[in-house]
C-alpha positions as CSV (number, residue, x, y, z in Angstrom):
1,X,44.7,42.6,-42.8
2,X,42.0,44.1,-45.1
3,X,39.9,46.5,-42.2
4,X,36.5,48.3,-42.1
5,X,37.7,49.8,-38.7
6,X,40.9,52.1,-39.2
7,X,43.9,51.6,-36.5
8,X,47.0,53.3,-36.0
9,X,50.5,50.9,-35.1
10,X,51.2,52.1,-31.8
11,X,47.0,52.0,-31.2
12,X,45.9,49.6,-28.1
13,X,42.8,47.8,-29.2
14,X,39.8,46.6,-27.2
15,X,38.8,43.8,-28.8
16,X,36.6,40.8,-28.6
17,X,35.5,37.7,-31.0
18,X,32.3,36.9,-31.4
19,X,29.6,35.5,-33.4
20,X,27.9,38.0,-35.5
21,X,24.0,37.1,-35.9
22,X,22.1,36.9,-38.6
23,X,19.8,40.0,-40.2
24,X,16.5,38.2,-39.8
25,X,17.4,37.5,-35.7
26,X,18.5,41.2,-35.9
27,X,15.1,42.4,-36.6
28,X,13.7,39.9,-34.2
29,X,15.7,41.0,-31.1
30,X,14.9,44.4,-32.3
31,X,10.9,44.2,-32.4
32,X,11.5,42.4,-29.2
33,X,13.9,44.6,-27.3
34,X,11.1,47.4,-27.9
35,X,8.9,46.0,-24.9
36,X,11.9,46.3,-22.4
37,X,12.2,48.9,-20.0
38,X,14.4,50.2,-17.1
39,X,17.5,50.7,-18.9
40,X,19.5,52.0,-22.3
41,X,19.0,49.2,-25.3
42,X,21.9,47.8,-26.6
43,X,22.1,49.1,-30.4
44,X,21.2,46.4,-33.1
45,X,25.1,47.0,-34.9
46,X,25.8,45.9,-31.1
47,X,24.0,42.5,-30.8
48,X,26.2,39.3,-30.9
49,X,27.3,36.4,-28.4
50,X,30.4,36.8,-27.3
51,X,33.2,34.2,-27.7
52,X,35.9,35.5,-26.1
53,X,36.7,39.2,-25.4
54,X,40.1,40.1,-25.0
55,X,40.1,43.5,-23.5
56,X,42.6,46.2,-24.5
57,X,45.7,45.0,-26.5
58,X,48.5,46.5,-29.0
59,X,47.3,46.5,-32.8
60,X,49.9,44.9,-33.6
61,X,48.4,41.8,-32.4
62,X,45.2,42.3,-34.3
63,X,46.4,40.3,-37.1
64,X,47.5,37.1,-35.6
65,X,43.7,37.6,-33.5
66,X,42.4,37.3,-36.9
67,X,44.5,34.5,-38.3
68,X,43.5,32.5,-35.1
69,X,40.1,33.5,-35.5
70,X,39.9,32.7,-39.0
71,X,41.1,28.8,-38.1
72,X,38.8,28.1,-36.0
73,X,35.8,29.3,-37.7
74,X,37.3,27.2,-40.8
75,X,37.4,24.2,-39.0
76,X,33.6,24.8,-36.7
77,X,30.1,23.5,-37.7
78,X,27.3,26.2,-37.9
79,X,25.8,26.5,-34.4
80,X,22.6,26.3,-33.6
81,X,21.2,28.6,-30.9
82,X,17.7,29.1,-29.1
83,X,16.1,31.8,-26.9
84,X,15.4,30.5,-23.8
85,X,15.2,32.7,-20.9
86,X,15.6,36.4,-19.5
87,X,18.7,36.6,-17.2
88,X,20.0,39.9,-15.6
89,X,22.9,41.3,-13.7
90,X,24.3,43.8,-11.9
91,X,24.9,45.7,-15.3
92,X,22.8,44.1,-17.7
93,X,20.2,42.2,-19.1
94,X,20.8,39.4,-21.7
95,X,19.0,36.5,-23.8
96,X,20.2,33.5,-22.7
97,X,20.5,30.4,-25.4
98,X,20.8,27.1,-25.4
99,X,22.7,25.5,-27.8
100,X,21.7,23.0,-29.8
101,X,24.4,20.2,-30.2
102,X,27.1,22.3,-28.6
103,X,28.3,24.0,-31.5
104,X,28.9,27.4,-30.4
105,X,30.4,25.8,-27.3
106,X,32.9,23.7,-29.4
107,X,33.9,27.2,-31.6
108,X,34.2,29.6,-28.2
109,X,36.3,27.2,-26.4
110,X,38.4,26.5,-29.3
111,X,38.9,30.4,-29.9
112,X,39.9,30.7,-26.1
113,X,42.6,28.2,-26.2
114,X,43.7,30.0,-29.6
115,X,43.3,33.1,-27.3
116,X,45.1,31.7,-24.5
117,X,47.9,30.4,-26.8
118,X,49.2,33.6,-28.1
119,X,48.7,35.1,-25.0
120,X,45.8,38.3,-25.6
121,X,43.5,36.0,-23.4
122,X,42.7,34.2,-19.8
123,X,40.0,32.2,-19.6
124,X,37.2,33.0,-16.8
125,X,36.5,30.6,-14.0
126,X,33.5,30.2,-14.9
127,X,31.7,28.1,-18.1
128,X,30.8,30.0,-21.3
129,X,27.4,31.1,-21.2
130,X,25.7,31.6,-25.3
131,X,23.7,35.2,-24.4
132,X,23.1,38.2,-26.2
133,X,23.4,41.3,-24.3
134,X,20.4,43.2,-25.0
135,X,19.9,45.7,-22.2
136,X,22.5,47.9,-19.9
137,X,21.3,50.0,-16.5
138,X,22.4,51.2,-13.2
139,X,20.1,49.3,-11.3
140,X,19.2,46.5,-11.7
141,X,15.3,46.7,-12.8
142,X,14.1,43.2,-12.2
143,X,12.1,42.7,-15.0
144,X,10.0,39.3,-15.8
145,X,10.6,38.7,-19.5
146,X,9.6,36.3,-21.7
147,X,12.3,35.5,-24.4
148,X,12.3,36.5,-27.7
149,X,10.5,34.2,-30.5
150,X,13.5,34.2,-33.0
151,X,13.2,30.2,-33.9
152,X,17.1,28.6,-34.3
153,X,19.8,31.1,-34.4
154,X,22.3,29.9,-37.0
155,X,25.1,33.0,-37.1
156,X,27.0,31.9,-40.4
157,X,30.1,34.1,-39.2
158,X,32.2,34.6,-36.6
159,X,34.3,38.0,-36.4
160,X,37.0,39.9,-34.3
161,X,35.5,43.4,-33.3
162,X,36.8,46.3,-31.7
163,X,34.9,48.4,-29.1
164,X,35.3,52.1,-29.0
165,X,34.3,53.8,-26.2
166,X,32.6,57.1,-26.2
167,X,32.5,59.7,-23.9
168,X,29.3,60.0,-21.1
169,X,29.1,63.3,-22.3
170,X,28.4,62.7,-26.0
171,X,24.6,61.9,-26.8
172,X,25.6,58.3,-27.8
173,X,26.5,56.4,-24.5
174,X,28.3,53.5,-24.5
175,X,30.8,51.3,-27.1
176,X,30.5,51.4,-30.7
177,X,31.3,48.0,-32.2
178,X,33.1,47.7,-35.7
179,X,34.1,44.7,-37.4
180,X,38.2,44.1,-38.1
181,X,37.3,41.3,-39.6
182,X,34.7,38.5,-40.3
183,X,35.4,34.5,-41.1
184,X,32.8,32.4,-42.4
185,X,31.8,29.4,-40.2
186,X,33.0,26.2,-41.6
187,X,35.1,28.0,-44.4
């Protein structure tokens, strides 16, 4: 597996697969994030719609991840995404999108049963939601937001990332995300 994060063997991973967006929706949600208050950004190396996230696993799984991950962007059509509202939780606030002929549903819930099949992931009880996390707080701030004018989304790649988490106590809060590896969307 040819890496631009380094992991040791014995290393437990936090990983997750997602899509990866494009740079000219990058500096969209960027411009755009600017305007929100109440909380810590989310980075723009950060910003992607989760597909599936597995959580904390052996490396030496990380591989087979990527094969699995590889497959099923070969065989996926390029999804189509728009902005269309604000949504918030407990924890964060996200960009919710609608997907335009199903697409990126089709890909996420064939990388879950991929997932599920090697057995790094459960699926939630709940249906996939396309959303870009864009904002994280303690309390929830409530905030009326208009989404973001980024026009159709089309992420080209999809890619298995680990998270890193730093410490409170460092001046960067939060994960840092780095690509293991990246798979172009219909090969």
């Amino acid at each position: 597996m040819s890496s631009t994060a380094s992991v040791e063997g014995g290393e437990r991973l936090r990983l997750f697969c997602a899509l990866r967006l494009p740079e000219p929706a990058l500096d969209a949600l960027e411009a755009w994030q600017a305007g929100l208050s109440g909380g810590r950004l989310v980075p723009r190396a950060n910003l992607h719609v989760t597909l599936a996230f597995l959580g904390w696993r052996p490396a030496g799984e990380a591989p087979a991840v990527v094969a699995e991950l590889r497959s099923a962007a070969a065989s996926a059509e390029r999804p189509v995404l728009h902005a269309r509202r604000w949504r918030e939780t407990r924890s964060v606030g996200m960009l919710v999108l609608d997907d335009e002929g199903g697409a990126a549903t089709r890909l996420a819930e064939d990388v879950q049963g991929r997932m599920e099949r090697l057995g790094v992931y459960r699926r939630e009880q709940r249906p996939w939601l396309p959303h870009v996390t864009v904002l994280r707080f303690r309390e929830r701030p409530r905030l009326r937001v208009e989404p973001a004018e980024l026009g159709p989304l089309m992420p080209s790649d999809a890619a298995v990332y680990l998270s890193r988490l730093r410490a409170q106590s460092s001046g960067n809060r939060g994960a840092q995300y780095e690509v293991l590896e990246s798979a172009v969307i219909g090969g």
